[in-house]
N, C-alpha and C positions, 0 to 999 in steps of 0.2 A: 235627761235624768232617768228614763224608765232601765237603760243598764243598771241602775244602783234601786231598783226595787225587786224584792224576791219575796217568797213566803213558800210554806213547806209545801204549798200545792203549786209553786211555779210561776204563781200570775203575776204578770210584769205589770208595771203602771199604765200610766193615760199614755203617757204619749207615744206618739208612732215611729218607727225607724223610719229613717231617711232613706226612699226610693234608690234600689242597689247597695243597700248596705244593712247588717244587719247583726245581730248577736247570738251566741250557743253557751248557755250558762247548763254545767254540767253538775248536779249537786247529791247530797246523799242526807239521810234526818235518823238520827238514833233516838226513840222515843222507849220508854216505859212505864207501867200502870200497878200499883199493887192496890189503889183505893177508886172506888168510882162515887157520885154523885147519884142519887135517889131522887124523886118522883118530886121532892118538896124543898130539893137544894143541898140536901147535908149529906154529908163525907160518911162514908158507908165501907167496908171492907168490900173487895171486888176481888174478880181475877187477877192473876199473873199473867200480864200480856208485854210482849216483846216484841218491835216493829222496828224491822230497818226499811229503809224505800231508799232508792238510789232511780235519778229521773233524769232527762235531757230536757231542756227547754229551749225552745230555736224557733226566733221571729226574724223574719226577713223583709223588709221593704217593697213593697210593688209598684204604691203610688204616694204623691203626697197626700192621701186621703185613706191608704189602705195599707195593712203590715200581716201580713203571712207568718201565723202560728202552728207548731208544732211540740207535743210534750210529750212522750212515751212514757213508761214510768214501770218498775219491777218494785215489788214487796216480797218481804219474809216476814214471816206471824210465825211464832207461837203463845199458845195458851195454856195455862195450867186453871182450873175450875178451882173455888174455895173447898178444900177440905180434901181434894184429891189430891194423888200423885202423880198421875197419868197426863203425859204433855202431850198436846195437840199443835199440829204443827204445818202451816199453808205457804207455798212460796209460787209465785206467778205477774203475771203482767198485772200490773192495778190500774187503778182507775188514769187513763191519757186524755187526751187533748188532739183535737184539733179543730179551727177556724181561723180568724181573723179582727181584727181590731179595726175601726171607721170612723174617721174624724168628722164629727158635728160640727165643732166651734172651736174658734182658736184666735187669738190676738194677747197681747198683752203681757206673754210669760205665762198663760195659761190655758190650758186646753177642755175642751168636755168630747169624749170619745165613745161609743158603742162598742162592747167586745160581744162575739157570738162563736160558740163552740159548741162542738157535740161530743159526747162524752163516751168512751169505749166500755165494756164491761170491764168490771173488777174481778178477774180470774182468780187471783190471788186471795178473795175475801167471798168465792162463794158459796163457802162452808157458812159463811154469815148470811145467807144470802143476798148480798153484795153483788150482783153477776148480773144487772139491767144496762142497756142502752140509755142514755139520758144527753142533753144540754142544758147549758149552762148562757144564759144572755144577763149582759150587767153593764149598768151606765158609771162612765169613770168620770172624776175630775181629777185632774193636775195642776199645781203651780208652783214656781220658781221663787225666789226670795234671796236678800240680803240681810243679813245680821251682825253687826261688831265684824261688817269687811268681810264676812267669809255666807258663802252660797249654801243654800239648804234649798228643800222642795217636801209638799205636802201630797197626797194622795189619797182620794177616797172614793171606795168601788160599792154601790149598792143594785143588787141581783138576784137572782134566782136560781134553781138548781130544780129541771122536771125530770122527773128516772119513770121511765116504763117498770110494771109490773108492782110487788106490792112495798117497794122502800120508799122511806119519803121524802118527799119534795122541801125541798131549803129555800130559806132566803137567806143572804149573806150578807153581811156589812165590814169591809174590811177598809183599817185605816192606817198610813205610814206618814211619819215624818224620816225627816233624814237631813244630815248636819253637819258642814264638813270643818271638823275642828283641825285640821291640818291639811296642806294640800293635797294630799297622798291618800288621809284618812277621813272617811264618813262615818259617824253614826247613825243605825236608824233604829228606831222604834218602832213596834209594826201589833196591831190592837186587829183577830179576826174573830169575828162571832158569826153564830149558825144558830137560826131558829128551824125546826123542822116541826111541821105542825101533825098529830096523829095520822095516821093511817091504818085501818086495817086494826089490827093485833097491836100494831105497834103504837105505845104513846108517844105524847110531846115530847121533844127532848130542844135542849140550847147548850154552844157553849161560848165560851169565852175567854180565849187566848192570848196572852201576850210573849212577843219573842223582841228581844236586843242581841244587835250583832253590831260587828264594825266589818268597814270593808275597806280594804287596802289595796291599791292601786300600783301595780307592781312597772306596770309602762302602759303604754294608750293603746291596746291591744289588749291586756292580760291584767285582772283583777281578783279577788279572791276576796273570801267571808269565813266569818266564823262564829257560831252566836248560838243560843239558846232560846228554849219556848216551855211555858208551864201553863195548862191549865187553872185560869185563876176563878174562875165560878160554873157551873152546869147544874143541869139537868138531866136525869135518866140519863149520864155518858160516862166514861171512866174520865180521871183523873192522867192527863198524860205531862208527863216532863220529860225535858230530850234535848238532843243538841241538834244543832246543823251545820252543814258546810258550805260550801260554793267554790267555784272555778268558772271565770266566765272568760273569753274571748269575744271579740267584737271586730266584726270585719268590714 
């Protein structure tokens, strides 16, 4: 099932690809901002910000205990400021990927896994100051299910995010369902949140996302997504809605 789990940053579910085999989901996310969220939760006028990202995600098998991660990833930003004209405008490598995934536990249709990655700078965002080394470690669960004949799977990833120098450090809770109402077609539902606690200059901030997509299964090889994400509550962050894509092979 971890082919049929995605989210705008890439991360695939618990479970591990099958030793010598593995998959390259190739996706792109159109996101926009005209409102952001304040210090106390309410909807506040923000900037004009504009975000495309276009990423590779490619896990590969090694063992039955361990799956070979890689995610590159390109952004385009621009920004207009409230009350200005003048558009500011950053494109570069963003925030990648890479490590690996490690099976703890597994029996029954269900797995608990270890993912551990280290995180490149964000080229692309360090006009924001966005531009630190960091990793990312987060324990997963997975599991499988029957419903009225037809197969679904749950997934839930709770972790961390440490960035050198002065941005701040995350913890993340990210949850998926997914459901396949026709052989061909899944739905999923996919719930991410980020608390980052002060640092420095910078206060607390949270947010809290929801994205539905369906994914269509075009042969056993070749699938495809299509779905949407809105910022449904925060703090100190902008307000983002957008859509996304996907294209994945599996080999």
């Amino acid at each position: 099932f971890s082919l049929l789990v995605l989210s705008p940053s890439a991360q695939a579910g618990a479970f591990l690809a099958k030793p010598g085999e593995g998959q390259l989901i190739l996706s792109s996310t159109f996101s926009a901002s005209q409102r952001g969220y304040d210090g106390q939760g309410q909807l506040t006028q923000g900037p004009n910000i504009r975000k495309t990202e276009v990423s590779a995600y490619l896990e590969y098998g090694l063992s039955d205990w361990a799956t070979l991660l890689f995610s590159p990833d390109l952004e385009w930003l621009s920004q207009r400021q409230v009350g200005q004209t003048q558009i500011q405008s950053y494109s570069g490598i963003g925030l990648s990927q890479l490590g690996g995934r490690f099976k703890v536990l597994e029996g029954q249709g269900q797995i608990l896994s270890l993912q551990i990655t280290a995180l490149t700078p964000n080229w692309a965002e360090r006009a924001f100051g966005n531009d630190q080394m960091g990793a990312d470690a987060r324990l997963q669960y997975g599991t499988s299910f029957q419903l009225f004949d037809k197969s679904g799977f749950f997934d839930a990833q709770i972790g961390a995010r440490h960035f050198a120098g002065a941005l701040r450090n995350e913890m993340r809770l990210d949850l998926t369902l997914g459901y396949n109402i026709l052989p061909q077609v899944m739905l999923l539902a996919q719930n991410f949140n980020v608390l980052a606690p002060a640092r420095g200059a910078l206060p607390q901030s949270r947010t809290h996302k929801l994205q539905g997509s369906a994914v269509y299964q075009i042969n056993k090889n070749w699938s495809a997504q299509l779905g949407a994400f809105s910022t449904l509550a925060a703090r100190n962050a902008a307000q983002e809605r957008g859509l996304t894509t996907g294209l994945w092979y599996r080999f």
